[in-house]
Structures are given as structure tokens and as C-alpha cells.
C-alpha positions in Angstrom: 12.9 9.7 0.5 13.1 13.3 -0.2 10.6 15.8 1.3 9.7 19.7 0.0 7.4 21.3 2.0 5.1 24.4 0.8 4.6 25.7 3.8 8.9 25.6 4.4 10.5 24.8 2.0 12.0 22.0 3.9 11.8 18.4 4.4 13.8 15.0 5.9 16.6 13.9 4.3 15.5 10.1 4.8 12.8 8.0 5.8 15.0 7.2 8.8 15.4 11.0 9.9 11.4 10.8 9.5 11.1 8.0 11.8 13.8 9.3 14.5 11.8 12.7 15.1 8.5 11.6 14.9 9.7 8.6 18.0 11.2 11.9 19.5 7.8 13.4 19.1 6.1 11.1 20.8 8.6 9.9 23.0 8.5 12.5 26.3 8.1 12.9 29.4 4.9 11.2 29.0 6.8 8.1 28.9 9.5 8.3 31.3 7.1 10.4 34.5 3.6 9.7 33.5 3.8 6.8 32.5 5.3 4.8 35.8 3.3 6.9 37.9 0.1 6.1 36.0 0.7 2.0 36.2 2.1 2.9 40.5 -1.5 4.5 40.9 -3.9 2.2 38.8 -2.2 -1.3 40.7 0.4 -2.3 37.5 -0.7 -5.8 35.3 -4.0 -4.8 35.1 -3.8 -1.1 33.7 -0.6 -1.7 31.9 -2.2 -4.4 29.5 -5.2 -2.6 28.7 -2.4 0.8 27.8 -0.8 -1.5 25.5 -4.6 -2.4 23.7 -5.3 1.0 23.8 -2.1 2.2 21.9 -2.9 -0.5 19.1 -6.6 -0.5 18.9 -7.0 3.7 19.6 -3.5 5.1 18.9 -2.1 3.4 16.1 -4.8 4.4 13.6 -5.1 7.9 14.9 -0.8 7.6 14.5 -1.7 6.9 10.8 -4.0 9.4 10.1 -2.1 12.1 11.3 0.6 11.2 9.1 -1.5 10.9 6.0 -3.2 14.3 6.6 0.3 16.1 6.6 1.6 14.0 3.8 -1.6 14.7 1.6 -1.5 18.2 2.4 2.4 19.2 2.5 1.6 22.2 4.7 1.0 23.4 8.2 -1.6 21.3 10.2 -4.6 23.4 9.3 -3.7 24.0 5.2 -2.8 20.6 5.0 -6.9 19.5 7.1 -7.8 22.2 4.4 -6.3 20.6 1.1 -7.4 17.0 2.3 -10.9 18.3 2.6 -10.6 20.2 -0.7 -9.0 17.0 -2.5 -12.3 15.2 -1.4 -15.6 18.1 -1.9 -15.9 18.8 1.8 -16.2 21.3 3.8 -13.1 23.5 4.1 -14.2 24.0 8.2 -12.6 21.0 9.1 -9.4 23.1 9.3 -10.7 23.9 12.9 -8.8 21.0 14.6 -6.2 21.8 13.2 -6.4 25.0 14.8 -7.1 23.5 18.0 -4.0 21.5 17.6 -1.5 24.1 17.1 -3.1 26.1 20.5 -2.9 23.2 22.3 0.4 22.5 21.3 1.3 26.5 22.1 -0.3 25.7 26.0 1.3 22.3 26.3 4.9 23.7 25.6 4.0 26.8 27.6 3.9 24.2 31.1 6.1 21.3 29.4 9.3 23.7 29.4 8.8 24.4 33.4 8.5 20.6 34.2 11.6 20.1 32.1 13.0 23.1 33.9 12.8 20.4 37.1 14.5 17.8 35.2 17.3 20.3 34.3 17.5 21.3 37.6 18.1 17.6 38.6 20.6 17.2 36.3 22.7 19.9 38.0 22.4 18.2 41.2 23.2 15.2 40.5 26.0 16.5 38.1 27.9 18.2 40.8 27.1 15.5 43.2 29.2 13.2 40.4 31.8 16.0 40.7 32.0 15.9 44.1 32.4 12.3 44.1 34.9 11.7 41.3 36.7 14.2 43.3 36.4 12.3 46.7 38.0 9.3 44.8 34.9 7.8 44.7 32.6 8.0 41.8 30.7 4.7 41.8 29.2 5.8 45.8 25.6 6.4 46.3 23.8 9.9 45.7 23.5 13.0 47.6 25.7 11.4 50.9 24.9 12.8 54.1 21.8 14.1 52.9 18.4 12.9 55.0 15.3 11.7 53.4 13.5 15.0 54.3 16.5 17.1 53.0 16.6 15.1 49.5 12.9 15.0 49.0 12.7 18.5 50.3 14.7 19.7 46.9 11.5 19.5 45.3 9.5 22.2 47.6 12.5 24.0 48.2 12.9 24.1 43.9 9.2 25.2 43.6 9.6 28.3 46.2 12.5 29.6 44.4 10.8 31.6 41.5 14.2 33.2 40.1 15.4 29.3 39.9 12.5 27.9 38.3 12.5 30.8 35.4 16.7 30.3 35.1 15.5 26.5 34.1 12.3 27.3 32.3 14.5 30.0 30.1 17.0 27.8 29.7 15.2 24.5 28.2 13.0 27.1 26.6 16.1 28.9 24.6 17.5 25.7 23.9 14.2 24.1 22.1 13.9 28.1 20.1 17.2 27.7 18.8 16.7 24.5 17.4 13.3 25.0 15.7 14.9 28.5 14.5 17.1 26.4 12.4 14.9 24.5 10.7 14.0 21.0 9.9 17.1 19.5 8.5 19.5 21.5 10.1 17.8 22.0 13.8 15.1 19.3 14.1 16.5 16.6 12.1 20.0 17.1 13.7 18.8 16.8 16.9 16.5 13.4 16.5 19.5 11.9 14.8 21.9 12.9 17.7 19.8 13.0 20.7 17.1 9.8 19.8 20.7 7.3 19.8 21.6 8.6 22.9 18.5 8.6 24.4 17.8 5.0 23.6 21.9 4.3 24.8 21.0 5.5 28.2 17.3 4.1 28.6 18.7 0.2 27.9 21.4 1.0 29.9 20.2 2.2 33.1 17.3 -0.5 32.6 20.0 -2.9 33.1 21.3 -1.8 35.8 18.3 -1.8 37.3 17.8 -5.0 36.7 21.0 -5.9 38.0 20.6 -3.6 41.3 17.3 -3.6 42.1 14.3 -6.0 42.1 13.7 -7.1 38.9 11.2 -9.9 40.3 8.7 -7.7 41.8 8.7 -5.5 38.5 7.7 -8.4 36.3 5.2 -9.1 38.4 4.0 -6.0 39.1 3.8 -4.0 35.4 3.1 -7.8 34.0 1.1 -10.3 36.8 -2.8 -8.3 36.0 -5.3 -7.8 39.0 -8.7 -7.6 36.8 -10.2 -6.3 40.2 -7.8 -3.2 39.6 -9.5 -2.7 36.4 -11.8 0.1 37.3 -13.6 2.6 34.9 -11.1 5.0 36.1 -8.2 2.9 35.7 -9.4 2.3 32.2 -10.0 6.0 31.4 -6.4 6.6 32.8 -5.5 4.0 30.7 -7.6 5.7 27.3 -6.1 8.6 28.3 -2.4 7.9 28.5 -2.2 6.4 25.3 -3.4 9.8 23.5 -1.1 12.3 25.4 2.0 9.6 25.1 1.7 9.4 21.4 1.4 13.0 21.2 -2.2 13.0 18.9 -4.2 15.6 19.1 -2.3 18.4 19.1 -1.2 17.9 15.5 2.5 17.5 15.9 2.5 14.2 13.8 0.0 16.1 10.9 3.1 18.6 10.9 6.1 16.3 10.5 3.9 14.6 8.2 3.8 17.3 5.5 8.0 17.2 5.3 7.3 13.6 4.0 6.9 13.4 0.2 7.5 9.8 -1.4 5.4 6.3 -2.4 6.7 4.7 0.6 3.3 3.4 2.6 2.9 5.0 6.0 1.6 1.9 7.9 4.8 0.3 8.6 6.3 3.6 9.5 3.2 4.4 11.5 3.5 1.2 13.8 7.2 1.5 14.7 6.3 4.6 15.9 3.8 3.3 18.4 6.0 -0.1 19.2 8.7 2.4 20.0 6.5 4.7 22.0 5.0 2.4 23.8 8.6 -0.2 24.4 9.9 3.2 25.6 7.0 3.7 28.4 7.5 -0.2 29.2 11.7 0.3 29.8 10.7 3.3 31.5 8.7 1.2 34.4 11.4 -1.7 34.1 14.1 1.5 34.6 12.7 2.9 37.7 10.6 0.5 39.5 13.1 -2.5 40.3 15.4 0.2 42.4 11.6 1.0 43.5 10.7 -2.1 45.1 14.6 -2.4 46.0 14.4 0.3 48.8 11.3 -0.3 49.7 9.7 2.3 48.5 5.8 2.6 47.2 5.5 2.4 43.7 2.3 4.2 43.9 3.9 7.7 45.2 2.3 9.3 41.9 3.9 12.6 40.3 6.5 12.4 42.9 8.1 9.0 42.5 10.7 10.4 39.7 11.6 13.7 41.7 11.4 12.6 45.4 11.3 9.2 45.6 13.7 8.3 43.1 16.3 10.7 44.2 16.7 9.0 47.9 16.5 6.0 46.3 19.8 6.5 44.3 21.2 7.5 47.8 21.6 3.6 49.0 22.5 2.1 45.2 26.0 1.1 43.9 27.2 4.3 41.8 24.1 6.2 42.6 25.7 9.3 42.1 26.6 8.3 38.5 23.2 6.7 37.6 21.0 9.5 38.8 23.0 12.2 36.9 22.2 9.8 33.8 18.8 9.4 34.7 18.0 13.1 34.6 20.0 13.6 31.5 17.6 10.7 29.6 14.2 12.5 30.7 15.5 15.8 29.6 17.1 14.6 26.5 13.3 13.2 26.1 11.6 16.3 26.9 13.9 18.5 24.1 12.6 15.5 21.4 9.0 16.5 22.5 9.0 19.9 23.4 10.7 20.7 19.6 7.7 18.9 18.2 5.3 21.2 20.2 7.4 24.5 19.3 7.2 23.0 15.5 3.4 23.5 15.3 2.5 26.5 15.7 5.6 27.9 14.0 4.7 25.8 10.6 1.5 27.7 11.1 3.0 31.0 10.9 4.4 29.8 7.8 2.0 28.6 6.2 -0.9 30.0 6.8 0.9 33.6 7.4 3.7 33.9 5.5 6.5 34.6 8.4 10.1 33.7 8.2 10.7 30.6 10.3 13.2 32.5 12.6 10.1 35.1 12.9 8.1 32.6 13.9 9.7 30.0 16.2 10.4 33.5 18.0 6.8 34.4 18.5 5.5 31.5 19.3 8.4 30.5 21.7 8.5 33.9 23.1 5.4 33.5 23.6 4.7 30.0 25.4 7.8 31.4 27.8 5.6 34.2 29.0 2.7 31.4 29.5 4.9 29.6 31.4 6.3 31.9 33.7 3.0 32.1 34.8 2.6 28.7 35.2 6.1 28.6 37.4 4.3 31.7 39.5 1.5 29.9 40.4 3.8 27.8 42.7 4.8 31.0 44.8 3.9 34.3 44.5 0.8 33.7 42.5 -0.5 30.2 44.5 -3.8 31.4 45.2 -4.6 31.8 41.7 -7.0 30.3 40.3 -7.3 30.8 36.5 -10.9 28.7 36.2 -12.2 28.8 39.7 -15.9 29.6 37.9 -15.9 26.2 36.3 -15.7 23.6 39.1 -13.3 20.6 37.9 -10.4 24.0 37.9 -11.8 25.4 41.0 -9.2 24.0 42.7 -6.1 23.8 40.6 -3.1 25.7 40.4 -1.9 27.3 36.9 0.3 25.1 35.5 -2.1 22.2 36.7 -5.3 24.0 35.2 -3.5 25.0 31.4 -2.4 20.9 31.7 -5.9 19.7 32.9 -8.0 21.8 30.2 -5.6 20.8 27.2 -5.3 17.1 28.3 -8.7 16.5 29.4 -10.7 18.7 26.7 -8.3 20.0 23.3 -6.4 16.5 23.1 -9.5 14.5 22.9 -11.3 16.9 20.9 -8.5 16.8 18.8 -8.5 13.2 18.0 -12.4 13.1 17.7 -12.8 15.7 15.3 -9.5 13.4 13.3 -10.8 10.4 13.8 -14.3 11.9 12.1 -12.9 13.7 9.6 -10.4 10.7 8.4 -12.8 7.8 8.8 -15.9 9.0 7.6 -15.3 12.4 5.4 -11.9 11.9 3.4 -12.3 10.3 -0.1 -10.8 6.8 0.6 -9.0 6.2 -2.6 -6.9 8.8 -1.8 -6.3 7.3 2.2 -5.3 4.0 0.2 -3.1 6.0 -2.4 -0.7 7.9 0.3 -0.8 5.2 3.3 -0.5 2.5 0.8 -2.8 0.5 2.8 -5.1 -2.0 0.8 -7.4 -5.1 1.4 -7.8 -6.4 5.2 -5.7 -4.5 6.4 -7.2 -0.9 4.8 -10.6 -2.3 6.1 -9.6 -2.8 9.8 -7.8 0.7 10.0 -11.0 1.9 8.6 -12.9 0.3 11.1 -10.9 1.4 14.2 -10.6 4.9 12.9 -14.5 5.4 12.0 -16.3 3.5 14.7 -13.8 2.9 17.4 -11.9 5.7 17.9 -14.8 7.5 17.8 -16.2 6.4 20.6 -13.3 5.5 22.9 -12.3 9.1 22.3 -15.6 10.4 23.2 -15.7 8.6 26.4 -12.3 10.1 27.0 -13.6 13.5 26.7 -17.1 13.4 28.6 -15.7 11.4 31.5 -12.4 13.6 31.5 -15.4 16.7 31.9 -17.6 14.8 34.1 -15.4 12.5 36.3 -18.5 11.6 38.7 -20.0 9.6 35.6 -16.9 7.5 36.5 -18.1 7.4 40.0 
């Protein structure tokens, strides 16, 4: 399968290259940190099994219709909304989502580079902890020796009050994602999904089973697995709604984007669900990864945003090779977050494009430029600027921080709108002989992806997007 995009000029080289970005795209740190701390908070079984229905009922077909609007259109997000709606007499204003997309995509990357600034700064740690240990003689001993509990989970504050550190990491991961968008799609975003996706899945089984090994594999089974219906709450379930979206990356138009470097008969439902069995086998390794060396120590699975970056790190402390495993650890999530955050970058360059008419250098450079700036605000509003408060008229932002605010409004308002407004232009506005002509869907299974992406999509999505607005509804 050979693509040419008009917006580019570029395309994959093979369905496989296809397949390896478009995991990357999805695979993130929504996976490896949300994920885990989402099933520690909701209780496990319970929440975990209703994620997995989620991604196959609500993701899935929303997966698929991405992909078919980029492939029908073989542009940037919003040409390519805008030549599906031509294609089939309706209104050319759809093209708005796609417009949302590519700014929420912008914002996303703007705060998704600082949190992977943490990870990189957790790779250095633990890297020089491994050099300190290979050089003591002993590089299978446990993490950060002689360090106390307070002092390794006091990195993290320590890290956050340090504004010249956190901009070093943010302009780091952030130079690192430009140059490889700058490049292009076959020679900067294809290169890396074949390199980095192999290594990333290397790592993930591998430290899995050591964690099996290690830790408490027993308790994890029966936590992420054993459901507790009781646990099962309209906020768990929202959560749940929720997680499925921002893991698979919909809404912000990433997958309409790598869709339009596609060009082939090849049907797009096959490719469609390995994407989603490898997003969400990814998030379920993820929990099996860190929760056995969880329960191991003793610690409490339901520790929230701070089981991967406090917990996790004293945990390594009283492991065999510790030292070794957390250094690997921290290279897997970032290796994840460069998959996701090129995706993000991606967007709102093909934009610039397409719609116009910049070079892709020009481009990736205005955009990524750009989202840096963002972001350094974000990083500020953990020191200097920490009694910000960017919404404090509108009350579910009064309280929030930045970084927290610009993740909040995206995830909680432009993701869901997002995914409504493409779940409503797919299932009930596109001319359906052309949906069966370039997903090469037919019969039954045409007719239940119609069904889930016109009636319930819709209104799971909407739920999403009213509670996520109005979280007292939810009591």
C-alpha cells in the first residue's frame, strides 16, 4: 500500500508502517499513567471491564471513522471533513470539528510535552543511579540506595519548584518531537513508529514479566480482573467513558490525519480493530507492569496521578535490579509519549499545509514553537505563576492550576465534542455507499458499525460531555 497525500505530498510506505504510527498515536501516556491510576481510583475489576466495552462498543467505531474521513479526503483533518461532505451534498461547515481537532491537539501537546518532560527527568535519575551502580559492582541492586521514602518521593515537588529544570525537559522532548515531524512522514514519522513501536512493545512485555516474577502477580489478577459491581458508580462509569476517548486519541483528529497518508482498496476495519486491541492490551500490560510490584511493597494502588512518579520510584528501591528496571521503565513511558506527542504535532502542521500552503518545516516550526510557549506556561503555573488561575470565572476551573485547566477544558469539553460532532457527521450525514466503498465494510457487519456510530456513540459521547461540564449530575 502506497499513499500520496495532497495536502504533503507524502504517504506510508506499507500498510504495516500505517498500523505501527497510528498504535503509536494512540498508545501514550494515556496508557501507561492514566490508565493504572484510573483502574487504582475507581476499585479495579469493575471499572476495568466496563473500559474494555467502552473501547469496542464507543471507540472502535469512532477508530474507523476517523480513518475513513482522512482516507476519503487525502488531506488535512478539516479539507479532508470538507471533501467527505462535498462527496455527499452537505454542508461544507462540518469542517468545524476538524478545526476543533487540530486546536485541541495544539493545547494537548502544549501540556503533554511538560508531563513528558517528568518522565525524561526520571530517566536521568534512574540512568545515573544505573551508572552509579554498575560502577559500585553492582548493577542488579535496588533503586536510589540510601535514599528515604520522603527524599525519593520528594523528587517530584522538588522537580516542580525548579522552573529552569522543568523548561530544560519541556525543550528538550519538545525539540526532539519538532525535529521529527520537520522531516516528514516517511522519513521522520514513519522512521520513528518503525524503530521506537518494537522497542516500546520489547520493554512493556519485558518489565511485565518481571513483575510478574518479582511482585504479586496474584493480587493483580484479582484486582484489574475479580469485578466489584458495587464499585460501578456513575462516576466510575464516566471515568471509564472517558478514558476510552483520550487513550485512543479521538477527537482531536490525529487518526483523520494519518488517515489521509493511506491510499489503497485495502478495508479499514481490520486495520481499525488492531488498533484498538493494541491500545487497549497496551493499557492492560500497563496495570499488570506496575501493580504486582504495587501490591508487592505494600503500597496503595489507589495513590492516583502519583503512583508512577512517587510511589513507583520507592518501590523500585526494595526490588531485585531496581536500579535497572526503573531506568527501563521511564525509558518505555517516554518512548510512548514521543509516539503520541508526534501525532499531536502532526495535526496542526498538516493543517498549515493544507489548508495554508506552508512548507512542512514552516509549519511543524509554528506550531511547535508555538505549543512550547503554551507550555512554558503551563510548567509556570507550578512556581512562579501558582496562583493563576486562567478560568477562575467559570467554576469547574476556579480552582485549577494551568497545566491542569488547558488539560481539564480539552479533555472534558473539545475531545468529546470532537467525537460527537464525528460520530454525527459519519453516521447520519456521509453518503453510505461511499463509507462501504473505502472501509470495505458490507452486510452485518456495516450495519452494526452503523448502528454504534449513529445511535450509540452519540449518546454515550454526549453523556461524556454534559457530565464532564456538570459533575453534580453525577452526584
Amino acid at each position: 500500500m502506497v499513499a500520496q497525500s495532497t495536502a504533503t505530498g507524502e504517504g506510508w510506505s506499507s500498510r504495516s508502517a500505517f498500523i505501527l504510527a497510528a498504535i503509536g498515536a494512540a498508545v501514550g501516556l494515556g496508557n501507561i499513567w492514566r490508565f493504572p491510576t484510573l483502574a487504582g481510583e475507581s476499585g479495579g475489576g469493575a471499572f476495568v471491564i466496563f473500559y474494555i466495552a467502552c473501547v469496542f462498543l464507543l471507540g472502535l467505531p469512532l477508530v474507523l471513522s476517523e480513518i475513513f474521513i482522512g482516507k476519503a479526503g487525502q488531506t488535512d483533518a478539516v479539507g479532508s471533513i470538507r471533501k467527505v461532505a462535498q462527496d455527499s451534498n452537505v454542508s461544507e461547515g462540518w469542517g468545524i470539528f476538524g478545526g476543533i481537532g487540530a486546536i485541541a491537539a495544539f493545547l494537548i501537546l502544549s501540556f503533554y510535552s511538560v508531563v513528558a518532560g517528568w518522565v525524561l527527568y526520571y530517566v536521568g535519575v534512574f540512568g545515573m543511579d544505573l551508572i552509579q551502580a554498575i560502577g559500585a559492582g553492582d548493577p542488579f541492586r535496588g533503586a536510589l540506595m540510601g535514599e528515604s521514602q520522603e527524599m525519593i518521593q520528594g523528587r517530584m515537588g522538588d522537580l516542580f519548584a525548579n522552573p529552569g529544570l522543568l523548561l530544560a525537559m519541556h525543550l528538550a522532548f519538545m525539540g526532539l518531537t519538532l525535529f521529527i515531524v520537520a522531516r516528514g512522514v516517511h522519513s521522520g514519522i514513519e522512521k520513528a513508529a518503525t524503530i521506537l513501536m518494537p522497542m516500546f512493545f520489547v520493554l512493556l512485555v519485558g518489565i511485565t514479566i518481571y513483575g510478574a516474577v518479582v511482585g504479586d502477580l496474584t493480587d493483580t489478577l484479582a484486582f484489574l480482573f475479580t469485578p466489584d459491581w458495587s464499585k460501578l458508580t456513575p462516576t466510575v462509569m464516566n471515568a471509564a467513558l472517558g478514558q476510552a476517548l483520550f487513550s485512543l486519541s479521538l477527537g482531536v483528529a490525529g487518526l483523520i490525519t494519518y488517515g489521509s497518508y493511506i491510499k489503497g482498496s485495502e478495508g479499514l476495519g481490520g486495520t481499525s480493530a488492531m488498533i484498538a486491541v493494541a491500545d487497549t492490551g497496551v493499557a492492560l500490560l500497563a496495570g499488570m507492569m506496575i501493580f504486582p510490584v504495587v501490591f508487592a511493597v505494600g503500597l496503595d494502588p489507589a495513590a492516583g496521578p502519583t503512583l508512577v512518579f512517587q510511589s513507583l520510584p520507592f518501590a523500585f528501591q526494595s526490588m531485585p535490579a531496581g536500579s535497572l528496571i526503573g531506568f527501563l521503565f521511564f525509558v518505555l513511558i517516554l518512548v510512548a509519549a514521543v509516539t503520541s506527542s508526534i501525532s499531536l504535532l502532526e495535526v496542526p502542521t498538516a493543517w498549515g499545509i493544507g489548508e495554508l500552503g506552508w512548507k512542512r518545516s514552516m509549519s511543524a516550526t509554528v506550531f511547535g514553537v508555538g505549543a512550547f510557549v503554551v507550555g512554558i506556561a503551563c510548567l509556570l503555573g507550578y512556581n512562579v505563576w501558582s496562583d493563576v488561575r486562567i478560568l477562575s470565572f467559570w467554576p469547574l476551573f476556579a480552582e485549577t492550576d494551568i497545566l491542569d485547566t488547558i488539560d481539564g477544558f480539552t479533555g472534558k469539553v473539545m475531545l468529546p465534542l470532537g467525537a460527537l460532532l464525528t460520530s454525527l457527521f459519519v453516521g447520519w450525514r456521509v453518503d453510505r455507499r461511499m463509507v462501504q466503498k473505502v472501509t470495505g465494510l458490507s452486510g452485518g457487519w456495516f450495519a452494526l458499525w452503523r448502528f454504534l456510530i449513529a445511535w450509540l456513540c452519540p449518546i454515550a459521547v454526549t453523556i461524556i460531555l454534559v457530565t464532564g461540564l456538570f459533575p453534580s449530575i453525577l452526584g
